[in-house]
N, C-alpha and C positions, 0 to 999 in steps of 0.2 A: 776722705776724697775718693770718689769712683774713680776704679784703674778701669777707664772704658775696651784698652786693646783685652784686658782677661776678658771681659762679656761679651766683645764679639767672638772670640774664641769660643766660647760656651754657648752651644747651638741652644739648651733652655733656658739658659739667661738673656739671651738674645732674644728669642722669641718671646717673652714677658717684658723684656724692655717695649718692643716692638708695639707689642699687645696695650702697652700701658700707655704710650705715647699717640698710638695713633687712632685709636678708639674714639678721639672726639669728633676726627673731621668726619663732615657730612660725608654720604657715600659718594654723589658726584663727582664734585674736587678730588675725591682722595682715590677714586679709578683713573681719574685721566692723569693725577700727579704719578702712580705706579707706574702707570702705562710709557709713559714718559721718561721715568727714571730708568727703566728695564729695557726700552726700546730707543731710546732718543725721538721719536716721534710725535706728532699728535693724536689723540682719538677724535673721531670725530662723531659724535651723540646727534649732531643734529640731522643730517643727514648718511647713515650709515651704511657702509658697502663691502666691507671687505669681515673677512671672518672675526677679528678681532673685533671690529666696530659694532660689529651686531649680537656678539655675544655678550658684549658688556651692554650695550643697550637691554639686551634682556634683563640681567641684572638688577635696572631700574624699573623697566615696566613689565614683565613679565612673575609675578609677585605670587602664584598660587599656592595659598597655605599646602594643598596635599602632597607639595615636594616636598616639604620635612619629612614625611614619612619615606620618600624614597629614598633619603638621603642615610637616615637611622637606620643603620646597621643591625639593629633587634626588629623595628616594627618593617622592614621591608620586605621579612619573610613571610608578613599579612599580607602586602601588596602583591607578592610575588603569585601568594595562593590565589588571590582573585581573580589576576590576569591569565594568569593558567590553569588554573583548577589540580596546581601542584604546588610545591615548594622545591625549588633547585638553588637553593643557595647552600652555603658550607652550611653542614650540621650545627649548631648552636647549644654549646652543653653549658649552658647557665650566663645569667648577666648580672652584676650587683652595682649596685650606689657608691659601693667603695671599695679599696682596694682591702682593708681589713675584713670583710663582710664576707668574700670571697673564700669559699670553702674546698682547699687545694688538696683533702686527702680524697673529693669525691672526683675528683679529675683523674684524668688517665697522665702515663708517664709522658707525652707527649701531647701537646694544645698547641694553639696562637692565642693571646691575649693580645686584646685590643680596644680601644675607646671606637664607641658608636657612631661619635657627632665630628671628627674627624677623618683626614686621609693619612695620615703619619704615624699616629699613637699604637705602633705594634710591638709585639714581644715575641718571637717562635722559640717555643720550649721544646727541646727534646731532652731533656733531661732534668723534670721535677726536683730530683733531690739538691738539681747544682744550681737550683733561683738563689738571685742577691735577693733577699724579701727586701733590704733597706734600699737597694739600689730601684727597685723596681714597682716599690709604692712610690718614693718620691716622684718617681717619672710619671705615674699613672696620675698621684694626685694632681701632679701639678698641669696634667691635660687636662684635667676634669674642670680645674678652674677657668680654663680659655673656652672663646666664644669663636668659632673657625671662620663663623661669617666676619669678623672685624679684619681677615688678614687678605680678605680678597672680594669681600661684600657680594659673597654667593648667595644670597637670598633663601635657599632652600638650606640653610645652616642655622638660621638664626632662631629660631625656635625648640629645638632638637634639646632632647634633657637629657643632659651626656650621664654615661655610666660607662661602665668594664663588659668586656663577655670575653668568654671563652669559646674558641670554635675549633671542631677536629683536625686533626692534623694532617692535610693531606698531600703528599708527594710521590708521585709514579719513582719508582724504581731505577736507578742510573740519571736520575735528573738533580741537577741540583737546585733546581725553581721549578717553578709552574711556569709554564710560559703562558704567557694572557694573549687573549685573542680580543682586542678592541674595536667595536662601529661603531662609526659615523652614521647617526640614525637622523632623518630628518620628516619630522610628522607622519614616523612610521614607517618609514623608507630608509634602507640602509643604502650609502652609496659610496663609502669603503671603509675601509678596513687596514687596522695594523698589529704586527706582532713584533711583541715585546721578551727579546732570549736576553740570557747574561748579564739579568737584573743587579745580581751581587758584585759582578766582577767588572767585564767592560760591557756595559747595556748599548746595544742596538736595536732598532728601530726601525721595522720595516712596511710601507705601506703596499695594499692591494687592492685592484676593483671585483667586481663582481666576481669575473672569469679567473678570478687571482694571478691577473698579469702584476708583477711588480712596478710600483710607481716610481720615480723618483723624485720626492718630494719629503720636506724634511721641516723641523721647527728648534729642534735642540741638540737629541740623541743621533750619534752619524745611521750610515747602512750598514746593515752585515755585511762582509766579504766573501759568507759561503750560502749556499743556495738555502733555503726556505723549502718546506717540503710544506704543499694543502694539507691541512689538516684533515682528517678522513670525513668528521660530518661537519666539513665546512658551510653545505648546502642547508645543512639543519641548525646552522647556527647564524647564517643570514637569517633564515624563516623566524629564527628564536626573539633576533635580535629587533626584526621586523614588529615580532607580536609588543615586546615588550616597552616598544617606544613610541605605541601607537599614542596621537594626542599631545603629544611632547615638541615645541618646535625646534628643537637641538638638544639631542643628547647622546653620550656615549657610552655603549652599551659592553661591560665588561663580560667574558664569557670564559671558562676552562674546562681541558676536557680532560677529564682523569680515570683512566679506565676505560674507557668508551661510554663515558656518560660524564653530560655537558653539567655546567655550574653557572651560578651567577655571580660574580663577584660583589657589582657592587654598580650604581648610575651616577655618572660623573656630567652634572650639566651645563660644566663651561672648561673646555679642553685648555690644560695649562693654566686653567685659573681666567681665560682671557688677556692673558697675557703676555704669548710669547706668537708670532707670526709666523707662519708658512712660508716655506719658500721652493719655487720661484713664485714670484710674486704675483704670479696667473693663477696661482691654485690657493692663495690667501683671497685671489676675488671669488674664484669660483666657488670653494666653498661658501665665501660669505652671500653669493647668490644663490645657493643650495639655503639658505633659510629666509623664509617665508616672517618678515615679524609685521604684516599685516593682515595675514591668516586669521 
């Protein structure tokens, strides 16, 4: 007999249950049933308005194979070179098929392991010789096997031939995170912005426009309590974020700056999965009329 309260206790057993069960509904039904379950409301597909509703419409019709590559964590360091004639993402010191393939004496004492074709599947090593290997292949295999578009039918997931990589390890000095600097791009237009402090401990969330007046407006994470300082090339990381979202009808453009020189994280093309709303509820429309989906 399944003891079901142990699985939902076990965040990977949970998500394989999850993975296993709901993988057959069609993607329609099965966005507006999430949608529903997490918000108590309706989506509404047929005529769409507000930021939630148009990003999941994306979802459905907005289908262009060459988002898997922006999505792929290894091949979007090709994308990256094309669009700027550089590579600004984290360094990338090798990828493999499997977590045994993986060749840990030519790594330095310090990496991030991570899966490609997810947002979750991370490892930060700072300390080589003290990896569980049995605690930390299970974990890796058992992403490898998941398909990321089934948990939230992000289209630009579902093609991605997941693997491992290893990427440099990088943290300014007296920090204890990165702090991410996130746009709101829309067809190449950034028209704000949020920073994300105290990721490990108590995460806040704070949004800004152009001039980096603070907003208040919010979807999960509360506000800090202490002031925000601009970032020094914030100016260059609107123009960055600008270049990099050109053609794109909604996406958000992760960015950090380490040392005085900016990174790419990573392109997230449905904020929250599509799933969690804005609020106050002027600024869930407005974004959602900040995208263009008959462009």
């Amino acid at each position: 007999m399944i003891d079901y309260k142990a699985v939902f206790k076990d965040r990977e057993r949970r998500l394989r249950l999850i993975y296993f069960f709901t993988r057959f509904i069609p993607d329609k039904p099965y966005i507006k049933m999430v949608f529903r379950i997490k918000t108590g409301k309706k989506l509404n597909l047929k005529n769409p308005t507000t930021f939630c509703d148009k990003q999941n419409w994306l979802k459905l019709h907005d289908k262009k194979e060459e988002y898997t590559d922006y999505v792929d964590k290894v091949k979007l360091h090709e994308v990256v070179k094309k669009k700027l004639g550089e590579d600004i993402c984290f360094e990338m010191l090798g990828h493999w098929e499997h977590y045994d393939d993986i060749d840990f004496d030519a790594l330095p004492e310090k990496f991030v392991l991570k899966c490609n074709h997810d947002s979750a599947s991370v490892k930060i090593v700072t300390d080589k010789a003290a990896i569980n290997h049995a605690e930390f292949k299970k974990f890796f295999e058992n992403r490898l096997k998941m398909n990321a578009f089934y948990f939230g039918r992000e289209y630009p997931y579902k093609n991605v031939k997941p693997c491992i990589l290893a990427e440099k390890y990088m943290k300014p000095d007296g920090q204890e995170d990165l702090e991410d600097y996130k746009f709101f791009c829309f067809n190449g237009e950034p028209k704000l912005m949020f920073v994300v402090k105290d990721r490990a401990t108590d995460c806040t969330i704070d949004h800004f426009d152009r001039e980096f007046n603070r907003l208040k407006i919010y979807n999960t994470d509360p506000y800090s309590d202490k002031p925000i300082a601009k970032p020094e090339k914030f100016d260059e990381m609107w123009e960055l974020a600008a270049k990099l979202s050109e053609g794109i009808k909604f996406v958000r453009i992760d960015l950090y700056e380490v040392e005085g020189k900016l990174y790419l994280g990573e392109y997230t093309f449905f904020e929250g999965g599509g799933f969690w709303p804005y609020h106050p509820d002027e600024w869930e429309r407005r974004l959602g009329d900040w995208i263009n989906i008959d462009a």
